[in-house]
C-alpha positions in Angstrom: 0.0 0.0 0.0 3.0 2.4 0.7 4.3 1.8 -2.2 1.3 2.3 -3.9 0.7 5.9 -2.6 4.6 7.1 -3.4 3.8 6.0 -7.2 0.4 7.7 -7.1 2.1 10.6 -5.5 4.5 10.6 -8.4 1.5 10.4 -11.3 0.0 13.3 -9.3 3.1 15.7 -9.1 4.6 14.5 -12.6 6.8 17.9 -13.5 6.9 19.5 -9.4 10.2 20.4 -9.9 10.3 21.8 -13.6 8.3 25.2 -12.1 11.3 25.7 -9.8 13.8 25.2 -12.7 11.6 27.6 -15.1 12.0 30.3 -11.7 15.5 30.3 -11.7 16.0 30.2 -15.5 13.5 33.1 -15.4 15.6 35.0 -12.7 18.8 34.4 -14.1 17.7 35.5 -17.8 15.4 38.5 -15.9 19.5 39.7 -13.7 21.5 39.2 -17.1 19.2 40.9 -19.5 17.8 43.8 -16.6 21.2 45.1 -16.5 22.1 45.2 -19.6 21.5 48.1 -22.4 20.1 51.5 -21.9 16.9 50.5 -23.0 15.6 48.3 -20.0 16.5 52.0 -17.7 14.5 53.7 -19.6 11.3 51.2 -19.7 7.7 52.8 -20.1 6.0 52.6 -17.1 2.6 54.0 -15.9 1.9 55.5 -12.6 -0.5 54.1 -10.2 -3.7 56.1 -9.7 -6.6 56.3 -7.5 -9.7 58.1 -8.6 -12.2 59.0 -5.7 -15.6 60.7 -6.0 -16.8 63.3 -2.8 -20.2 64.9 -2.4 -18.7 68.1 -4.1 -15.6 66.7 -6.3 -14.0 64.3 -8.2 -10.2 63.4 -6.6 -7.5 61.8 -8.9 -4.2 61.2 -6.9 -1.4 59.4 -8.8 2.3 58.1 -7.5 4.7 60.4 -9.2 8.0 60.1 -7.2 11.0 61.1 -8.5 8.9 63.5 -11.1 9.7 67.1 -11.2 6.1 69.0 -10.8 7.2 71.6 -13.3 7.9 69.4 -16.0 4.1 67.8 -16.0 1.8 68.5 -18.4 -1.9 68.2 -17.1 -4.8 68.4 -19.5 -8.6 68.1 -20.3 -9.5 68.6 -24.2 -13.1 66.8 -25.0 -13.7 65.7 -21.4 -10.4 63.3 -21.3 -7.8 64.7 -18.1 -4.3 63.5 -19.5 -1.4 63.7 -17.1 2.2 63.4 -19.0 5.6 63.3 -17.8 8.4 61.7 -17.2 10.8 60.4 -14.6 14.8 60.7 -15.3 17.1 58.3 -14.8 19.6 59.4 -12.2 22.6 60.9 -13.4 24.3 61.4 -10.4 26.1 57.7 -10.7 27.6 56.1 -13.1 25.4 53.8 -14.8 28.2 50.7 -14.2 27.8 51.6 -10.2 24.3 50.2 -10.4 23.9 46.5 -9.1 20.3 46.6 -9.7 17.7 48.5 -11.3 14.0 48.0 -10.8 12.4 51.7 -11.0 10.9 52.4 -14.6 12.2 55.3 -16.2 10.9 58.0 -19.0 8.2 59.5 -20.2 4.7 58.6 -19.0 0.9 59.4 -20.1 -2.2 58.6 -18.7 -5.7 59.3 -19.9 -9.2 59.3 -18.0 -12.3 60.0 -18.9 -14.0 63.0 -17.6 -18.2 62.4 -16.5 -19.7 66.0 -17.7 -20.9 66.3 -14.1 -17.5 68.0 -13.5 -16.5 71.6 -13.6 -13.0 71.2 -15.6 -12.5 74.8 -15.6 -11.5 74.9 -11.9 -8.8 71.8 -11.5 -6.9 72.1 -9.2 -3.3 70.4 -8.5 -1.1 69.8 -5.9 1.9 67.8 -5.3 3.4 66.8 -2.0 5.7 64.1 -0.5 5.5 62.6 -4.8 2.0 62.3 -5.1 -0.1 64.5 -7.4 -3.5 65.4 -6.2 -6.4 66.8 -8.3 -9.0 68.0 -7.2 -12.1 68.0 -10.1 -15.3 70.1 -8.7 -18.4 68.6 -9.6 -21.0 71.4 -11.7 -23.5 73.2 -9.3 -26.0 71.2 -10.7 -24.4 68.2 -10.4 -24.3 68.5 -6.6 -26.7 66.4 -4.5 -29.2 68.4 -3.2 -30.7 68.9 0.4 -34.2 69.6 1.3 -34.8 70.6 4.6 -38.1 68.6 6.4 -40.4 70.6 8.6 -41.0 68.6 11.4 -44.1 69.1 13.4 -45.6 71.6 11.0 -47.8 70.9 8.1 -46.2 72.2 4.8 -49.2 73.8 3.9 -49.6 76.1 7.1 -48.6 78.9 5.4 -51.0 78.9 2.7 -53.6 77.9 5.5 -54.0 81.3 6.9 -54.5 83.1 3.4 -57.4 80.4 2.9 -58.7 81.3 6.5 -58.2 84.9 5.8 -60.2 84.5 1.9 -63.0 82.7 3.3 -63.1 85.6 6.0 -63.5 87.9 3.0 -66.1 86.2 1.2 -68.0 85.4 4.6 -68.1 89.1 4.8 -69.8 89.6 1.8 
């Protein structure tokens, strides 16, 4: 029976080693060819973003470190906001100094579509501690609105006294 289940456990797992081979080939290939040429320093990358919606705006925020503010370009042409940019690779150090790189590089673009709820006159930006925040106002009439309840009081009672006062009149008559 022992025997039985170490072949069946064999049948089972027929290539559990080969994933762990494919890994390290992987790796090895990933080290050599990551460090080598200009190109893989200067790979396009795509900042993360998170998009958030308040009672009064819309709020993009998007991971920019490393980014000089001044050299963004922030737009909205036929409601689409594209941010555009780029990050530069270091300069500082000689490029045969590095023993790894795993930062993306270069220019960057991203693209989002804008609901027409929002008021893209009045963007506003900010960038702090390399992340960019925008801050999208949502149209006037796009904001939820509030309607106050009367409690304890009928919503007629102030038409009630010009009926009171009319049938006063014509009683009068």
């Amino acid at each position: 029976m022992e025997a039985y289940m170490r072949t069946m456990n064999r049948l089972e797992q027929p290539f559990r080693g080969a994933t762990t081979l494919q890994e390290q080939i992987n790796r090895m290939f990933g080290d050599v060819v990551g460090r080598t040429g200009e190109e893989s320093n200067l790979t396009p990358w795509a900042p993360a973003v998170d998009i958030y919606e308040t009672e009064n705006e819309l709020v993009v925020k998007a991971d920019l470190p490393d980014v000089n503010p001044q050299d963004l370009d922030i737009r909205v042409e036929n409601n689409n906001l594209t941010i555009r940019g780029e990050r530069k690779f270091e300069t500082k150090v000689s490029e045969d100094n590095y023993l790894r790189v795993e930062r993306a590089y270069g220019s960057f673009s991203r693209s989002f579509s804008l609901a027409n709820s929002v008021n893209s006159e009045a963007i506003k930006a900010d960038y702090q501690n390399g992340v960019l925040t925008l801050s999208i106002p949502k149209r006037e009439e796009a904001k939820p609105k509030q309607i106050k309840v009367n409690v304890g009081t009928p919503a007629l009672s102030q038409s009630v006294p010009q009926q009171k006062s009319m049938a006063a009149v014509a009683g009068e008559r």
